[in-house]
C-alpha positions as CSV (number, residue, x, y, z in Angstrom):
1,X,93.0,95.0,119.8
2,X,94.6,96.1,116.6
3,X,95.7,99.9,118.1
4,X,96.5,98.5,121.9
5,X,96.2,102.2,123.4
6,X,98.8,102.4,126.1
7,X,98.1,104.0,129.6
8,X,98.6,107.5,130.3
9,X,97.8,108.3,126.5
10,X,95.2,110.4,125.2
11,X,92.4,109.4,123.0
12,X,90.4,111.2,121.2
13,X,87.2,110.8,118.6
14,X,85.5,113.9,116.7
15,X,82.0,112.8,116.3
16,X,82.0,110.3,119.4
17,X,78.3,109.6,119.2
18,X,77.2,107.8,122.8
19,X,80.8,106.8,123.3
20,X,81.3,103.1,122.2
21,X,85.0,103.8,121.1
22,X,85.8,105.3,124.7
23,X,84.4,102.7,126.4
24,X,86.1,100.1,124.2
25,X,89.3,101.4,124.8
26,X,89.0,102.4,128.4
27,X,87.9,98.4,128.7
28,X,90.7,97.4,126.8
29,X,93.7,99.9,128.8
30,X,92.2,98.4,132.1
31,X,91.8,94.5,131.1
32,X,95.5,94.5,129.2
33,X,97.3,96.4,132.0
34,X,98.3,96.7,135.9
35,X,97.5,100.2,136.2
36,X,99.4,101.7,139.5
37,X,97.3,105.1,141.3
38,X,98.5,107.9,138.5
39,X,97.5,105.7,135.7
40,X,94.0,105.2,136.9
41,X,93.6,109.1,137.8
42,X,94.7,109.8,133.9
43,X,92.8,107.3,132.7
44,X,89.6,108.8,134.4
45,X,90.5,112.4,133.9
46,X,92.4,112.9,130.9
47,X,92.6,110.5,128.5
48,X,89.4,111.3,126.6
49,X,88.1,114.0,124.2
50,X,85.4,114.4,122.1
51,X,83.1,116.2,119.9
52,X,79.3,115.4,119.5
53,X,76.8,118.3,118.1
54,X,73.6,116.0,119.0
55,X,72.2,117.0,122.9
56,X,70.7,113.9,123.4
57,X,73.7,111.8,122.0
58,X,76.3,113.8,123.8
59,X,74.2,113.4,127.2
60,X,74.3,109.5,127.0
61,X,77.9,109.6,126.0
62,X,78.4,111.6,129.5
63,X,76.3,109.5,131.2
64,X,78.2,106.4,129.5
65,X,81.2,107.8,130.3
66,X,80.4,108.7,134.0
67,X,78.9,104.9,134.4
68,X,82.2,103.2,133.9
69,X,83.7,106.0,136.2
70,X,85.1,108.4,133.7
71,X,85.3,112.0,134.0
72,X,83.2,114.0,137.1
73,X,79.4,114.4,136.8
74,X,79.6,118.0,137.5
75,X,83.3,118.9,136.6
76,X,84.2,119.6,133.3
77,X,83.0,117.7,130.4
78,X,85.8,116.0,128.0
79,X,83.0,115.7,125.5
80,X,82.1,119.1,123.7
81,X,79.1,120.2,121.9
82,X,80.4,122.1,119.1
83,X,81.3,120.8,115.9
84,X,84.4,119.5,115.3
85,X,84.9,120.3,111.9
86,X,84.6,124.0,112.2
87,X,88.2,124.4,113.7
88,X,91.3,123.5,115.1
89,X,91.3,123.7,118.9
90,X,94.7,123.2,119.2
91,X,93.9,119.8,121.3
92,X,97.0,117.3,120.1
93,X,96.4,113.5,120.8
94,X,98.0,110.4,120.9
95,X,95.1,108.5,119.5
96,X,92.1,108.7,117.4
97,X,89.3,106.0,116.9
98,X,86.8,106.9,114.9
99,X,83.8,106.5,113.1
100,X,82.8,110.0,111.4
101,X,78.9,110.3,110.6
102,X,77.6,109.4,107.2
103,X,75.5,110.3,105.1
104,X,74.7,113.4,103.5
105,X,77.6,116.6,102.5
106,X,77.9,118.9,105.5
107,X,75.0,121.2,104.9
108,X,73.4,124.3,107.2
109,X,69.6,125.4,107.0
110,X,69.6,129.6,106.0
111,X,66.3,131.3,105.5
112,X,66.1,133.1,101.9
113,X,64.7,136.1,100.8
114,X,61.4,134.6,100.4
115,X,61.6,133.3,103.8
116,X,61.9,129.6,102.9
117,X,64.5,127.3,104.5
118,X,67.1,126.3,102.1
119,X,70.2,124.0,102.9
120,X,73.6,125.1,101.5
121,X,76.7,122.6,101.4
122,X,79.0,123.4,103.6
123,X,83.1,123.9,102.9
124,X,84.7,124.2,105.7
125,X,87.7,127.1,105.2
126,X,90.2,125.2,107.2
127,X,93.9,126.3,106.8
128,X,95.0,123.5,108.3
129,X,93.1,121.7,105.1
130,X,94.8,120.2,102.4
131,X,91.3,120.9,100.3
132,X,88.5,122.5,100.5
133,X,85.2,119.9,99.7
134,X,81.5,119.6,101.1
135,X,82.3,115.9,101.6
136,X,82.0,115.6,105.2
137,X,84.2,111.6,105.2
138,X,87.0,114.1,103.5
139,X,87.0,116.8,106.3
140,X,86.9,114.2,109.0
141,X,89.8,112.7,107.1
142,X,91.7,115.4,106.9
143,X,90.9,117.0,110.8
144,X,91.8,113.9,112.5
145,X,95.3,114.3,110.9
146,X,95.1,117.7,112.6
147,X,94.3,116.5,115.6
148,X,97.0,113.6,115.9
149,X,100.7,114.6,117.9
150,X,104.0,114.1,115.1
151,X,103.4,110.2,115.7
152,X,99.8,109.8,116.9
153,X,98.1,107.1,115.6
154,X,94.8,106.4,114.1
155,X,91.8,103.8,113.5
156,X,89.1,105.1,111.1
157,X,86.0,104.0,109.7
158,X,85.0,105.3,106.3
159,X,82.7,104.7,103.8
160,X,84.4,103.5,100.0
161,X,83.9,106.9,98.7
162,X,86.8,108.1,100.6
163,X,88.7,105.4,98.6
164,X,87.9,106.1,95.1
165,X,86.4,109.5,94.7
166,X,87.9,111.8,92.7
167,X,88.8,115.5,92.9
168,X,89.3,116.3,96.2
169,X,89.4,112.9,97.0
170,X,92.4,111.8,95.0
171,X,94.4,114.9,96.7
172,X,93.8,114.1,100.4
173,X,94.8,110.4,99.5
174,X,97.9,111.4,98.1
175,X,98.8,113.7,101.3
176,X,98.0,111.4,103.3
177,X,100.1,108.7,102.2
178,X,102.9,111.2,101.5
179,X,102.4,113.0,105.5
180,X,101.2,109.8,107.6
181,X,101.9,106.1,107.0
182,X,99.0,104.3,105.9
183,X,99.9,101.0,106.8
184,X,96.7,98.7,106.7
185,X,93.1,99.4,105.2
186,X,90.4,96.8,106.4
187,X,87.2,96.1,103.8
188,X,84.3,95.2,105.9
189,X,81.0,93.7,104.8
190,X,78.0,95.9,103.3
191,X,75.9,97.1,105.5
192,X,78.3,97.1,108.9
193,X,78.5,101.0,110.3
194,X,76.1,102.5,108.0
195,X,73.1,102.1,106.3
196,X,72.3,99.0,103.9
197,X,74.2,98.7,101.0
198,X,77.5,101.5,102.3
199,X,80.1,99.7,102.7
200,X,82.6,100.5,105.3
201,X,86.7,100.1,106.2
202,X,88.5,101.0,108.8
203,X,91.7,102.9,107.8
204,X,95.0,102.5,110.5
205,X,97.4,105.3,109.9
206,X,100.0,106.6,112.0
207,X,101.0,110.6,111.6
208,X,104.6,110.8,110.8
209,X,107.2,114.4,111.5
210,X,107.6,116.3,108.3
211,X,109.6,114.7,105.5
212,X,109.9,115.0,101.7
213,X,110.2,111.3,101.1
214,X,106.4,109.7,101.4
215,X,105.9,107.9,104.8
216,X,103.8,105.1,103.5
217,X,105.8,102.4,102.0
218,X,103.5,99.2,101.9
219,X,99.8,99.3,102.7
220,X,98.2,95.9,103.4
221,X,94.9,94.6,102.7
222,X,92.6,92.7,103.7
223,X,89.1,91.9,102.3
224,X,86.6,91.0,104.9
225,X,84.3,91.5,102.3
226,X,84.5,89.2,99.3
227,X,82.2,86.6,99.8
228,X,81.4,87.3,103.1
229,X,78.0,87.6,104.1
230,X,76.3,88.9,107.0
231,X,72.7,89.2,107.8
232,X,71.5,91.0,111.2
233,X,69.8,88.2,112.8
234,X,71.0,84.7,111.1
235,X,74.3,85.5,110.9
236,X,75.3,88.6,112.7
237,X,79.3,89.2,112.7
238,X,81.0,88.7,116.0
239,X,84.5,89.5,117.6
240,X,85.8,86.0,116.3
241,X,85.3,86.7,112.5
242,X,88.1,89.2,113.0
243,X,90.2,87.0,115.1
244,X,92.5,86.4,111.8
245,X,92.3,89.8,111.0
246,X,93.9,90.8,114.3
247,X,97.2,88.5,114.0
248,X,97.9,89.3,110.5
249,X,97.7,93.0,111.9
250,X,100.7,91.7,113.8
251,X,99.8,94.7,116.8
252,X,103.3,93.2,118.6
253,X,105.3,93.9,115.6
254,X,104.2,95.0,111.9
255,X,107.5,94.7,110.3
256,X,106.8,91.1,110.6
257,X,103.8,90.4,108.5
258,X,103.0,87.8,106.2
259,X,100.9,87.8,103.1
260,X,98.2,85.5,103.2
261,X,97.7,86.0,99.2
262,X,100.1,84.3,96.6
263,X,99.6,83.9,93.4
264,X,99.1,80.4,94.4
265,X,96.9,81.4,97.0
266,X,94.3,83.8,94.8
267,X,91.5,83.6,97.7
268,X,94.5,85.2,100.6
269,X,92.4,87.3,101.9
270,X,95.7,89.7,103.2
271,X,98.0,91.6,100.6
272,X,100.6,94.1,100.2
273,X,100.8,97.0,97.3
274,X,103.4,99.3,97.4
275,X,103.1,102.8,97.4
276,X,104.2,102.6,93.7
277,X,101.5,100.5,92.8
278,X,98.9,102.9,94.6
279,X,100.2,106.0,92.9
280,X,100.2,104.0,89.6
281,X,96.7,103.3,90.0
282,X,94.2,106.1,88.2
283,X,93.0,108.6,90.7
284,X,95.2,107.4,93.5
285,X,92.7,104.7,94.2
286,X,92.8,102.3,97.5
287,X,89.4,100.7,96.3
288,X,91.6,97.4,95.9
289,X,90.0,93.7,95.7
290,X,91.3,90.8,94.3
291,X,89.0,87.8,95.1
292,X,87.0,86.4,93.0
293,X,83.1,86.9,93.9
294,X,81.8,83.8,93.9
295,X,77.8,84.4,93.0
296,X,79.2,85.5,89.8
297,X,81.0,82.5,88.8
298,X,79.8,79.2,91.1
299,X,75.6,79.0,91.0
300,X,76.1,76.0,92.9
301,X,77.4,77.8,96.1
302,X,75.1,80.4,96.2
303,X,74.1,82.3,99.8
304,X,70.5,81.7,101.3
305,X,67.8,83.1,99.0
306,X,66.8,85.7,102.2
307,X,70.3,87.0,102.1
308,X,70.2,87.3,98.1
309,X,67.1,89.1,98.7
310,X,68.7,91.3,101.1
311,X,71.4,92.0,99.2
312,X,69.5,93.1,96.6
313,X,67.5,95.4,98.6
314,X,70.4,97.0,100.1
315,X,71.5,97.5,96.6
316,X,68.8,99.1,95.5
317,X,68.5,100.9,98.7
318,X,71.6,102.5,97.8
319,X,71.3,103.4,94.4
320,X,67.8,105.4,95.4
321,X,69.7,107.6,98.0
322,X,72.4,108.3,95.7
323,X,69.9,109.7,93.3
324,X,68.4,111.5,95.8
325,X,71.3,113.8,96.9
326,X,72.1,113.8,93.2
327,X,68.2,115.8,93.0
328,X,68.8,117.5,96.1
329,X,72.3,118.9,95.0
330,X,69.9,119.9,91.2
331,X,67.3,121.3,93.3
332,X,69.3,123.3,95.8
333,X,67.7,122.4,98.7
334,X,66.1,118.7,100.5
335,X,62.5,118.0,100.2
């Protein structure tokens, strides 16, 4: 709703999973548009690509795919097996939707001299790369720039680290705000995407021709995520609590936005920073919130005790598997 993919437009999605963002947008091209013979024969053969390196996965994507009549049962497959991150294929799209795995650094299994398995990270060697990292969010990052035409556009879901880790990190932000305009970052609630206590956003940029002058001027956000509580069976989040979300997003026409945030207005929810103010910031950092979290300052208005409790949990949750990869990355290997 926010990208509006167009007919006779290619879309693409490196680690596509069973294929819930093809399906999602091949609902959306048919439900928003008259399409005339062509458009439905590009629309079945050749609007979607994808990657997915899990058999089973990649089998119900096809099977997905062939259900709501896209792509031939026994011609070739838009969806390949290999993994994406390895090269460029030279494929050039006009869209990517996204939601890279997460979890661990890209790792493969090698056998060692004394014929025990051992994982090693992964870099991938990538010219095409602004850096080298193991951090697989980083690599997705950066190939989906690869893999988007001089003004292909993109919707990405990524996990916070993206926004705030250093190193590597702080490079491939500054790129891409310098080589693509990052127009509009979205903070979701804990535990949406990924496992509890990740947090995820979805990060809308559009790839831009080569320029000295940085593409991104503004980048607006808004925080679906302060004081906002879901749980997966009391309160599970629907289409409608991003209803808002989708006309500030303005798809008709961005130059027209309109901050919901003032400094009269502390608890706006939508709000512009400059690209100054982002390169000001240490590291480069789009980790941005402004709104006061209420269970630290109003005991009266506290959530349910069983989403406390969850909350906590999912904390904790997280903290333990942060500690483990910190012991898997001392010990060399996983248990």
């Amino acid at each position: 709703a926010c990208v509006q993919p167009k007919p006779m437009k290619s879309i693409a999605d490196p680690a596509c999973g069973t294929g819930g963002f093809f399906l999602a947008a091949y609902d959306w091209i048919v439900s928003n548009n008259k399409l005339d013979q062509e458009e439905k024969v590009f629309l079945k053969n050749e609007t979607f690509y994808g990657n997915e390196i899990v058999a089973n996965t990649r089998r119900m994507c096809l099977m997905n795919m062939y259900l709501h009549n896209i792509g031939e049962i026994d011609g070739n497959t838009p969806i390949k097996s290999t993994d994406a991150l390895i090269s460029d294929d030279g494929l050039r799209v006009d869209y990517v939707l996204a939601n890279p795995p997460f979890g661990k650094k890209s790792s493969m299994t090698i056998t060692n001299e004394e014929g025990e398995a051992e994982k090693q990270d992964m870099s991938y060697n990538r010219q095409d790369f602004w850096e080298t990292t193991s951090n697989k969010q980083l690599n997705f990052l950066q190939h989906i720039k690869t893999m988007l035409k001089i003004n292909g556009e993109a919707a990405v879901v990524l996990p916070d680290n993206v926004l705030f880790e250093g190193g590597a990190g702080e490079e491939v932000r500054k790129q891409l705000l310098k080589t693509t305009e990052l127009h509009t970052i979205l903070r979701l609630p804990t535990g949406i995407f990924y496992a509890p206590g990740v947090k995820a956003n979805v990060l809308f940029f559009d790839n831009k021709p080569a320029s000295k002058e940085a593409w991104t001027k503004d980048i607006w956000f808004y925080d679906y995520r302060t004081n906002i509580h879901h749980t997966p069976k009391k309160h599970t989040m629907t289409m409608q609590h991003l209803e808002e979300f989708i006309k500030l997003y303005n798809p008709a026409n961005r130059n027209k936005r309109v901050e919901t945030w003032s400094e009269e207005n502390e608890e706006g929810r939508w709000r512009k920073y400059t690209y100054d103010e982002i390169i000001a910031r240490d590291k480069t950092s789009l980790d941005i919130f402004w709104i006061k979290d209420k269970s630290l300052t109003d005991l009266d208005n506290l959530p349910d005790p069983d989403v406390l409790a969850n909350e906590i949990i999912e904390n904790i949750e997280s903290g333990l598997n942060s500690f483990r990869e910190i012991m898997e990355t001392i010990n060399g290997n996983e248990e």
